[in-house]
C-alpha positions in Angstrom: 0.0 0.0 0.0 1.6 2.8 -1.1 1.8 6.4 1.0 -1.1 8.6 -0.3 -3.5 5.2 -0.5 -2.7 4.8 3.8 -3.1 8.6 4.2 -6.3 8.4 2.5 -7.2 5.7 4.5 -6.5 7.6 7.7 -8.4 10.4 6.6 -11.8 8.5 5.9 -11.2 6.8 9.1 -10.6 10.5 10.7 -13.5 11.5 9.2 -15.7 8.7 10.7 -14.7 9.3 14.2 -15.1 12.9 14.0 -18.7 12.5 12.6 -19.5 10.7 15.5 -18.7 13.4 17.7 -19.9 16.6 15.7 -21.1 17.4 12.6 -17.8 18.8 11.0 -14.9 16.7 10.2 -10.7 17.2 9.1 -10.7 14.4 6.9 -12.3 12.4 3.5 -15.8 11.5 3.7 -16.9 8.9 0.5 -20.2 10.2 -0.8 -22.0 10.3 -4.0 -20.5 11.7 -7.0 -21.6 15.2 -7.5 -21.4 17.1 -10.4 -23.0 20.1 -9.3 -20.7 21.0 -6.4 -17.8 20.4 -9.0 -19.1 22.7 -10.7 -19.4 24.9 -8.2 -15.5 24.5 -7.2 -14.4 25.0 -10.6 -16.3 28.4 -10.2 -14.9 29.3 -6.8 -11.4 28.3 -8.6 -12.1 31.0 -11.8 -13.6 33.5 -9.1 -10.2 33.0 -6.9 -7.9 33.2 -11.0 -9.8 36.3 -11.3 -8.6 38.0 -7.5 -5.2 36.8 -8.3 -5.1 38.5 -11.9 -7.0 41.9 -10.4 -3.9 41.3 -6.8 -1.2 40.9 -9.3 -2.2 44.1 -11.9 -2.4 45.9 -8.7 0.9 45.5 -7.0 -0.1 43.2 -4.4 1.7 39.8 -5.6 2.3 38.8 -2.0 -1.0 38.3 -1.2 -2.1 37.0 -4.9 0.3 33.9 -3.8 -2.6 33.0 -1.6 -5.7 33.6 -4.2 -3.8 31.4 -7.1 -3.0 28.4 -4.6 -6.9 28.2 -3.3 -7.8 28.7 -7.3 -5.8 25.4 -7.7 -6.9 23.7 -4.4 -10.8 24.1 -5.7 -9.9 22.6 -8.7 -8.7 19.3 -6.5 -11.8 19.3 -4.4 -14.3 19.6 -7.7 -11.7 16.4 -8.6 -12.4 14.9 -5.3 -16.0 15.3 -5.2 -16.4 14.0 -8.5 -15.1 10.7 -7.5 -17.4 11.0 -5.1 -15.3 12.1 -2.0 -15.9 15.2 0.3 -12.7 16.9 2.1 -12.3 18.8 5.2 -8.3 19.0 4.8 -5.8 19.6 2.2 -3.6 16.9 2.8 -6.5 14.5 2.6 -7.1 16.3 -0.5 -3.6 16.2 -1.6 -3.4 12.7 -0.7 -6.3 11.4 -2.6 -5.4 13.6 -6.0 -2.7 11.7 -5.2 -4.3 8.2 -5.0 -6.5 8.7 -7.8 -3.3 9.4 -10.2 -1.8 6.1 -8.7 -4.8 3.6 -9.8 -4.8 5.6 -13.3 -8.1 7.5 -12.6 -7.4 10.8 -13.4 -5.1 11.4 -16.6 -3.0 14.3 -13.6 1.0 14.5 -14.0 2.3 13.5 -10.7 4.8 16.6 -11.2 1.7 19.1 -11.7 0.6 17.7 -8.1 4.0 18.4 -6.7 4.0 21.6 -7.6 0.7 22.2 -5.9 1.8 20.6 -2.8 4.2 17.3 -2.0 3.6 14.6 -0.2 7.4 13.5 -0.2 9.5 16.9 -0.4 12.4 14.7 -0.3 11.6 13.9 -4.3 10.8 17.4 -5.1 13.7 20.4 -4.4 11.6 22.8 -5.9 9.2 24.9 -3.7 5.5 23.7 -3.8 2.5 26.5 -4.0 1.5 25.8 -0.6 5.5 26.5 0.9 5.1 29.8 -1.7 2.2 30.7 0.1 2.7 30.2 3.3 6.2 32.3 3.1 4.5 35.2 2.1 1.1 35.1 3.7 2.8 35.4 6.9 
């Protein structure tokens, strides 16, 4: 079993035990496949391309590091939720994008993921969007 096919693992199990407890969850809940919410990702992603294009023209590139990596990271979870999987956390998320490139069920380069975040930095010496971010977001 490879690393992102335990992680996921963990996470729906996460996800179970913090159902029982609350309503909310930090982890992958399998659900129906729904096209609709993907949809509606894909449009929070365009609406978060469109804040990092107006952040960039106006001088404000630090903080546009934040707007393109959540544009990417809706994309994922309109991935996710099209498999049919709902996520509370971004390494879940990560980890199942992840997953799904593994058993060949998303046509996704691997290297595309790593640049979005990594789930072995020891592979990858480049700087992944969410390191980008979080250097100059705070």
């Amino acid at each position: 079993m490879s690393h992102a096919n335990n992680k996921v693992d963990w996470c729906l199990k996460k996800a179970e035990r913090e159902l029982e407890k609350s309503e909310k969850h930090k982890g992958l809940v399998k659900t129906k496949p729904n096209l609709e919410k993907a949809r509606e990702y894909i449009k929070k992603a365009e609406h978060y391309l469109r804040a990092t294009d107006y952040l960039k023209r106006g001088n404000f590139s630090d903080i546009s590091a934040s707007t393109v990596f959540y544009s990417m990271y809706h994309c994922l979870l309109a991935i996710a939720i099209k498999f049919g999987y709902e996520s509370g956390n971004q390494e879940c998320t990560f980890a199942l994008i992840h997953n799904l490139i593994e058993d060949n069920r998303i046509d996704f380069k691997k290297e595309l993921l790593y640049k979005i975040a990594s789930l072995d930095t020891e592979k990858n010496n480049e700087k992944t969007s969410v390191e980008i971010r979080e250097q100059y977001q705070y």
